[in-house]
C-alpha positions as CSV (number, residue, x, y, z in Angstrom):
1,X,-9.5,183.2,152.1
2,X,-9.7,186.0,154.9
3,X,-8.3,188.8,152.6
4,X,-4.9,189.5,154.1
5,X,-1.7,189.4,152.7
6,X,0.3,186.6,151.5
7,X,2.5,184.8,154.1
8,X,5.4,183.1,152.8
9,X,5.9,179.6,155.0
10,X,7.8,178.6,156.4
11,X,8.7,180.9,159.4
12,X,10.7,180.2,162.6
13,X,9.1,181.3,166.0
14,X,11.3,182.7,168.7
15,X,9.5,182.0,172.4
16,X,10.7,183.9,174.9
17,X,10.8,183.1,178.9
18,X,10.7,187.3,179.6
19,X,7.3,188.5,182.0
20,X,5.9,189.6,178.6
21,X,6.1,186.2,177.2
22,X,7.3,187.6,173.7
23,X,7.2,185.7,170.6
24,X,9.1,186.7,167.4
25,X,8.7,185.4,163.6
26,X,11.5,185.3,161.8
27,X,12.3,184.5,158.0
28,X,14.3,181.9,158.2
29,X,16.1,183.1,154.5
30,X,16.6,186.7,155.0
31,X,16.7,186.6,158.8
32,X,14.0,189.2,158.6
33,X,12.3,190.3,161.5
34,X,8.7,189.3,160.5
35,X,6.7,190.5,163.4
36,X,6.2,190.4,167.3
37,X,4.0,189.7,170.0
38,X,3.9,190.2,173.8
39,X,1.3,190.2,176.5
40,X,1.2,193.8,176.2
């Protein structure tokens, strides 16, 4: 629909309580780091 790539669901989203409120996505079958976000 808006071109990307294929995302494989479902994921697992890590929420962190650091001052750069950083989120990570993680495959929940390989463990795989899938990406990260911050406030940065």
């Amino acid at each position: 629909m808006t071109g990307g790539a294929e995302r494989l669901l479902p994921i697992l989203r890590a929420v962190f309580g650091d001052a750069q409120c950083s989120w990570v996505h993680i495959d929940p079958a390989t463990g795989a780091v899938l990406g990260r976000s911050d406030s940065g």
